[in-house]
C-alpha positions as CSV (number, residue, x, y, z in Angstrom):
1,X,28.6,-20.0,8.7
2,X,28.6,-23.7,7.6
3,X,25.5,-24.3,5.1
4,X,26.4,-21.5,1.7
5,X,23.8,-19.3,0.6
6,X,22.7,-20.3,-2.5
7,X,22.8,-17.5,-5.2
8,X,22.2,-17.6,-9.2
9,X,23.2,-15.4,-12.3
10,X,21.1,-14.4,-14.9
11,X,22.4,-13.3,-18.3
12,X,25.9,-15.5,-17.7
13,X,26.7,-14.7,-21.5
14,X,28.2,-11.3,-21.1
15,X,31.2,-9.5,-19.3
16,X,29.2,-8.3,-16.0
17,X,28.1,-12.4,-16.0
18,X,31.1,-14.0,-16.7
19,X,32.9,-11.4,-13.6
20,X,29.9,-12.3,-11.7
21,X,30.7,-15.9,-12.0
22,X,34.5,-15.5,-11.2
23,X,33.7,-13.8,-8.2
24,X,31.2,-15.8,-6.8
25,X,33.4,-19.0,-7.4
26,X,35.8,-18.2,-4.8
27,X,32.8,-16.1,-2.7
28,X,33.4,-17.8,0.6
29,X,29.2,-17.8,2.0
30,X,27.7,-17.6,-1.8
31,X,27.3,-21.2,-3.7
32,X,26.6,-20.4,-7.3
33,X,23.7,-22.5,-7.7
34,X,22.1,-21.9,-11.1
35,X,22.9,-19.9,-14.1
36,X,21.2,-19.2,-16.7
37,X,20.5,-17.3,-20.3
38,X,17.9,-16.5,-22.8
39,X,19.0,-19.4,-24.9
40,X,20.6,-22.5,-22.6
41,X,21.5,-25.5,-24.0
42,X,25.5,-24.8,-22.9
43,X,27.7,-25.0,-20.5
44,X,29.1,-21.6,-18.9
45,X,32.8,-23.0,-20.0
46,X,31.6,-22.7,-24.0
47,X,30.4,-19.3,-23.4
48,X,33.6,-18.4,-21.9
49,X,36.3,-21.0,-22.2
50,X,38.6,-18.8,-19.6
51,X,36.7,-21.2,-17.3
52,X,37.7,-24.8,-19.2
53,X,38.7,-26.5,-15.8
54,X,37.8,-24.5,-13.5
55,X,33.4,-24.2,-13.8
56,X,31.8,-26.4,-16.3
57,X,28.1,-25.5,-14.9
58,X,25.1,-25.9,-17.3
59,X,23.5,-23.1,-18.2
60,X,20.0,-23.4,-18.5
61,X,16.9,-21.4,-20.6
62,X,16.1,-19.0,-17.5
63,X,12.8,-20.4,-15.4
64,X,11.8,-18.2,-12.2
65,X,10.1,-21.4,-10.9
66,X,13.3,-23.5,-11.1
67,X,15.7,-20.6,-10.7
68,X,13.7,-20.0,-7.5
69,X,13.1,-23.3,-5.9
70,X,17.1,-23.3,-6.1
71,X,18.2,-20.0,-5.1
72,X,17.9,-17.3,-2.1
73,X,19.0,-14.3,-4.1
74,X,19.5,-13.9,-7.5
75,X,22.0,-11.3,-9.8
76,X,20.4,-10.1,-13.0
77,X,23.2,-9.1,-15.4
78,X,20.5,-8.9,-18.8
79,X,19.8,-5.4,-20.1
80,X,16.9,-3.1,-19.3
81,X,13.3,-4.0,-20.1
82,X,14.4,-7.7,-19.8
83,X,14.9,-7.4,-16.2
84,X,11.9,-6.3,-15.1
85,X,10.0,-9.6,-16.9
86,X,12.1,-11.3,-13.9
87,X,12.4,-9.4,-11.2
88,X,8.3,-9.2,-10.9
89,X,8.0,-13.1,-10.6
90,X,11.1,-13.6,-8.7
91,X,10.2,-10.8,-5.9
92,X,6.7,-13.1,-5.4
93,X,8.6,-16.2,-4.8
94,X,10.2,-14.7,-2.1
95,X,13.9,-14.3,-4.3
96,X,16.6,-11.9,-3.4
97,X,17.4,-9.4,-6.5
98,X,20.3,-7.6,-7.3
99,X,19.4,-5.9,-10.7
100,X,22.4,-4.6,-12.3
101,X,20.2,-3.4,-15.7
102,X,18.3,0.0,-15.2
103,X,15.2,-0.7,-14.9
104,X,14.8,-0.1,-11.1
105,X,17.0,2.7,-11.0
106,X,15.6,5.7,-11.6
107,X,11.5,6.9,-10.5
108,X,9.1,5.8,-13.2
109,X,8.7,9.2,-14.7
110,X,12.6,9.7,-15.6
111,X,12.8,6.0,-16.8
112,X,9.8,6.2,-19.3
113,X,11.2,9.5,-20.8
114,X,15.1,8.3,-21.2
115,X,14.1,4.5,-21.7
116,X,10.8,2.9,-22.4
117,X,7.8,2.3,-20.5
118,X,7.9,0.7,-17.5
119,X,5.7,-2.7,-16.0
120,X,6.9,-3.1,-12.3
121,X,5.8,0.0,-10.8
122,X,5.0,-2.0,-7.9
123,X,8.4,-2.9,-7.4
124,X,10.1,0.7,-7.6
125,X,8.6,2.1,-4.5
126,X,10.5,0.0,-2.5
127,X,13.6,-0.6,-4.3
128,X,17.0,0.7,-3.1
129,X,19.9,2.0,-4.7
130,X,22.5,-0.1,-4.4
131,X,25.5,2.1,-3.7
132,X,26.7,0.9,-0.2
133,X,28.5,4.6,0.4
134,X,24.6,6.2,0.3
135,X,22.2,3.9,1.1
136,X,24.1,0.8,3.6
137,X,21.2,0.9,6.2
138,X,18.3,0.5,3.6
139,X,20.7,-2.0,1.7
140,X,20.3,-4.0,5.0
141,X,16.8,-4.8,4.7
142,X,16.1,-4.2,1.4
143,X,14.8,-7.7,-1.1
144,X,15.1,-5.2,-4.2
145,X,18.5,-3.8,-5.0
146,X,19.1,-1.8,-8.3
147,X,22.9,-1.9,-8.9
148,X,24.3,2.1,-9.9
149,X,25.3,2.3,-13.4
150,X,29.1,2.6,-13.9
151,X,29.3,6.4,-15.0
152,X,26.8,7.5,-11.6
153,X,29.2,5.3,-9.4
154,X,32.5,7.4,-10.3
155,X,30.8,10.6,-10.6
156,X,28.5,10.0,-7.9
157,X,31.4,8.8,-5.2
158,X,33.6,11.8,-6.0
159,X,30.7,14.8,-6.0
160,X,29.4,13.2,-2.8
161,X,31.4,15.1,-0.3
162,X,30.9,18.2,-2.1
163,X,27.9,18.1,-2.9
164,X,27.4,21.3,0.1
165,X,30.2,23.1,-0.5
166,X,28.6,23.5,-4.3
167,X,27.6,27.0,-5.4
168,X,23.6,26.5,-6.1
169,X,22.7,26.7,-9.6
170,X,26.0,26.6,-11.3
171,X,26.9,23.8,-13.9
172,X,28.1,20.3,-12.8
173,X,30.3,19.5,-15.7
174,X,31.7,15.7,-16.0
175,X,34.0,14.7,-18.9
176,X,34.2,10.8,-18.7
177,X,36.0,8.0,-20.2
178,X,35.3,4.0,-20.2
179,X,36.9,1.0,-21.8
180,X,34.9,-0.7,-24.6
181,X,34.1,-3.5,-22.4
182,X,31.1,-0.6,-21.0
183,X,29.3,-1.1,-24.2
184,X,29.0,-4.4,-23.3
185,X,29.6,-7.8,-25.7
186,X,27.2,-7.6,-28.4
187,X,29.2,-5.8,-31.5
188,X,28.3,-2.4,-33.0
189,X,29.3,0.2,-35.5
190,X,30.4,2.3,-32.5
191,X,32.4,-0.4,-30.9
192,X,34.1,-2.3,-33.7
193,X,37.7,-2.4,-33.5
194,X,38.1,-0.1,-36.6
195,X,36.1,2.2,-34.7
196,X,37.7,2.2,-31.6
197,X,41.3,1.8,-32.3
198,X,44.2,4.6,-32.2
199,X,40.9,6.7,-31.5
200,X,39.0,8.6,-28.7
201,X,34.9,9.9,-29.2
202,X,32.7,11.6,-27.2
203,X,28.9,9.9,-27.5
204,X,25.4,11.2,-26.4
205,X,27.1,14.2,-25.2
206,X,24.6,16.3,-22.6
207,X,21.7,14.0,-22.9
208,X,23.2,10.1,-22.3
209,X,21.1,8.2,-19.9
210,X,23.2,8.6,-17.0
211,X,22.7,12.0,-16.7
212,X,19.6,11.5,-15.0
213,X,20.8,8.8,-12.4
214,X,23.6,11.5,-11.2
215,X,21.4,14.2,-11.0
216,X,18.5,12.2,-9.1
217,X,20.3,10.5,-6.5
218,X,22.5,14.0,-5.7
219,X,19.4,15.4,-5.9
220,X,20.7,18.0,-8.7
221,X,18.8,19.4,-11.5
222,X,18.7,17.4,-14.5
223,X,19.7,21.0,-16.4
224,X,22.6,21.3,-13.8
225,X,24.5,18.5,-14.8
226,X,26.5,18.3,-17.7
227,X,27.2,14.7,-18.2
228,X,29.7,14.3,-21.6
229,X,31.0,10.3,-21.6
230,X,33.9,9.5,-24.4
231,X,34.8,6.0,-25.9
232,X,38.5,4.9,-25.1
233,X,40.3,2.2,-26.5
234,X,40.9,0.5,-23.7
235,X,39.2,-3.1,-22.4
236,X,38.5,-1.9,-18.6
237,X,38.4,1.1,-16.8
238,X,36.8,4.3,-16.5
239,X,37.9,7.9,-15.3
240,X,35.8,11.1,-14.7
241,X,36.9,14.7,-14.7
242,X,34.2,16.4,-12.6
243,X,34.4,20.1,-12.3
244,X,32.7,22.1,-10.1
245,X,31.8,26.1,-8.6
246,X,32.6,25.9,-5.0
247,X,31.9,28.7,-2.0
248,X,33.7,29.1,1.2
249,X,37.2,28.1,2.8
250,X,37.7,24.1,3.3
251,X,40.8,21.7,3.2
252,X,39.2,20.0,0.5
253,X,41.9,16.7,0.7
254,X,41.0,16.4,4.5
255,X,36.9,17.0,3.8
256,X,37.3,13.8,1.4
257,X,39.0,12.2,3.7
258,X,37.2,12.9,6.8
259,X,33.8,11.9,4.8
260,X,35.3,8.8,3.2
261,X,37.4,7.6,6.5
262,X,35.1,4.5,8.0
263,X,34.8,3.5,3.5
264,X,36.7,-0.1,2.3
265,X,36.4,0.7,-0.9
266,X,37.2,4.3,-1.3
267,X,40.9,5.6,-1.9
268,X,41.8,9.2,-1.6
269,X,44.8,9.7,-3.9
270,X,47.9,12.5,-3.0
271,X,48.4,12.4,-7.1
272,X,45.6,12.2,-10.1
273,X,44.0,8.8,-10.2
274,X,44.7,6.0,-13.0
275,X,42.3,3.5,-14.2
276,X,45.2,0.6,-13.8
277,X,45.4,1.2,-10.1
278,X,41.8,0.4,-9.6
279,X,41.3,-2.8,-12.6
280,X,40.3,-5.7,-11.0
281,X,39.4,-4.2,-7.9
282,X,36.1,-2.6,-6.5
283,X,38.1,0.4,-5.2
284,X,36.9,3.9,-6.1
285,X,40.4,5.8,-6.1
286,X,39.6,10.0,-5.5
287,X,41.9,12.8,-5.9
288,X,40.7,16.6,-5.6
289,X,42.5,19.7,-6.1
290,X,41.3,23.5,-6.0
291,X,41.6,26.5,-8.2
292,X,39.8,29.5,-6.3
293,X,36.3,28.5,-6.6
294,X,36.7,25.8,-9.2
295,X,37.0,22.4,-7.6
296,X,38.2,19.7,-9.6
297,X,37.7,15.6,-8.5
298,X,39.3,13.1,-10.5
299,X,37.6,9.6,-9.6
300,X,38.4,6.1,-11.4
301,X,36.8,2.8,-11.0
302,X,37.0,-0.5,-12.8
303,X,33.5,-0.3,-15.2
304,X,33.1,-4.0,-15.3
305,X,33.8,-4.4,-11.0
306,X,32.9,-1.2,-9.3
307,X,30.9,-0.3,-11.8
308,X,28.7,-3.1,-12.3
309,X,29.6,-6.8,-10.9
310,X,31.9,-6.2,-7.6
311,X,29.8,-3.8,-6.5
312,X,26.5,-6.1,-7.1
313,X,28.2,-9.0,-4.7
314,X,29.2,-6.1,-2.1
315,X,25.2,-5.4,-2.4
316,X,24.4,-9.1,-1.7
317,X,26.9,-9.7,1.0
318,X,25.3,-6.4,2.9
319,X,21.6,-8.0,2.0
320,X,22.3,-11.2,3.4
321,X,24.1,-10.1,6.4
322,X,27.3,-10.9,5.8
323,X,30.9,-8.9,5.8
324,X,30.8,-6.3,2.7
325,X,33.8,-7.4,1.3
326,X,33.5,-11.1,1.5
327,X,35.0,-12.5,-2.0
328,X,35.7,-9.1,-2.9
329,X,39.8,-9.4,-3.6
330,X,40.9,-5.8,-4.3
331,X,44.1,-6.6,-5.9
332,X,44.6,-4.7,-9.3
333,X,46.1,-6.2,-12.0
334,X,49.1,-4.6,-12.1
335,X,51.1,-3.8,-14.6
């Protein structure tokens, strides 16, 4: 390939942006061609001056017309409800969109009750999920990709195998934990260092909103799953504890490993998973042990990569036809 595809970011100002931005600046196909935010008027350097030398860009007050006369496919880091004011315009000029926000993840019915009413119900009948371990072929074709949310990635990728072996009926239980940098830039109560420091917090035990994103793409009960997310302080990273009832005799290291075999991104661990291993990377590392009938997976991922931006350019590479992993450098950052 000698002419680069041309690709923008919306919503440059926060953390999945600014990784979005790093990436794509050594992406060998992608040619990061406009970026923009609510507000413009910068460049991406004075939003994040870890870039001073190496991409001065302008960021510009988002326009779909501009945006689209300059770009094949577009990433939409901005938060939910806002992407769906973009994604309906970009979609009829013919744009490419990986949506990393929620708004095109779940059906309508489950988004209105655990977000707010949705406008583009046009759009979600033919979106696809964009987890590449699930949906690859339909990835393929699709123009419309809603990116997983970081919690449904991890728990997703390690129930996934299992998902037959599970006793019907009985609870799902996944204890989870994330860096700070999950709640995203803008400061809060809940976030402030005060808050966070030397401490450790469960929040919207049983009813947080990616309950219902697990339980609809493993096609679980909502009721089923019992989805309890904690608040680390930690910048990156996340780790789940998923427990689980399971019936009949399996080797459930070489299930894992027979299901996840033909997977680049998937690592099945001889010893529990650390979120270090996996920072900076878009690996999904996977260990599993059994007790009798209770099956435990322990499955960590970097939020900010494999659970949000790495994971959105693996999306884009398989849209536009390209190698998966192109620009994708799995190297953690280690120590």
């Amino acid at each position: 390939m000698t002419k680069k595809i041309a690709v923008g970011i919306v919503g440059a100002t926060g953390y999945t942006g600014l990784e979005l931005v790093k990436i794509i600046l050594n992406h060998p196909f992608f040619d990061l061609s406009y970026i923009g935010n609510s507000q413009g008027n910068t460049t991406i350097n004075r939003l994040h001056p870890s870039l001073n030398s190496i991409c001065e860009d302008e960021v510009h007050k988002t326009d779909v017309n501009e945006m689209a006369k300059k770009c094949e496919l577009v990433f939409l880091a901005v938060p939910h409800k806002t992407a769906m004011a973009y994604v309906k315009p970009l979609m009829e000029l013919g744009v490419k969109v990986v949506d990393l926000s929620a708004d095109y993840r779940l059906t309508q019915e489950v988004y209105e009750e655990f977000y707010q009413a949705h406008t583009d119900s046009k759009n979600l009948e033919h979106v696809v999920y964009g987890l590449p371990e699930m949906f690859r072929e339909e990835i393929k074709k699709a123009k419309l990709v809603a990116n997983p949310g970081c919690f449904p990635t991890s728990s997703i990728l390690g129930l996934l195998p299992f998902i037959d072996k599970r006793q019907e009926g009985t609870p799902v239980i996944i204890d989870a934990k994330t860096g700070v940098s999950g709640a995203g830039k803008k400061l809060s109560d809940t976030t402030h260092f005060v808050n966070v420091n030397d401490n450790l917090f469960a929040y919207n035990p049983l009813m947080h909103r990616h309950a219902p994103e697990i339980a609809q793409k493993l096609n679980i009960p909502f009721d089923e799953i019992n989805f309890v997310p904690h608040l680390v302080p930690l910048t990156r990273g996340m780790i789940s504890s998923i427990y689980i009832q399971v019936d009949g005799k399996f080797d459930e290291v070489k299930l894992i490993e027979e299901f996840y075999k033909n997977e680049k991104n998937v690592r099945i661990s001889e010893i529990p998973v650390d979120m270090k291993s996996v920072a900076g990377t878009n690996f999904c590392d996977i260990y599993v042990k059994r007790k009798g009938d209770l099956l435990f997976i322990s499955s960590a991922i970097d939020n900010l990569l494999r659970g949000a931006s790495s994971q959105a350019v693996v999306n884009a590479n398989i849209m536009m036809g390209l190698d998966e992993n192109a620009g994708i450098l799995n190297i953690a950052y280690v120590p």
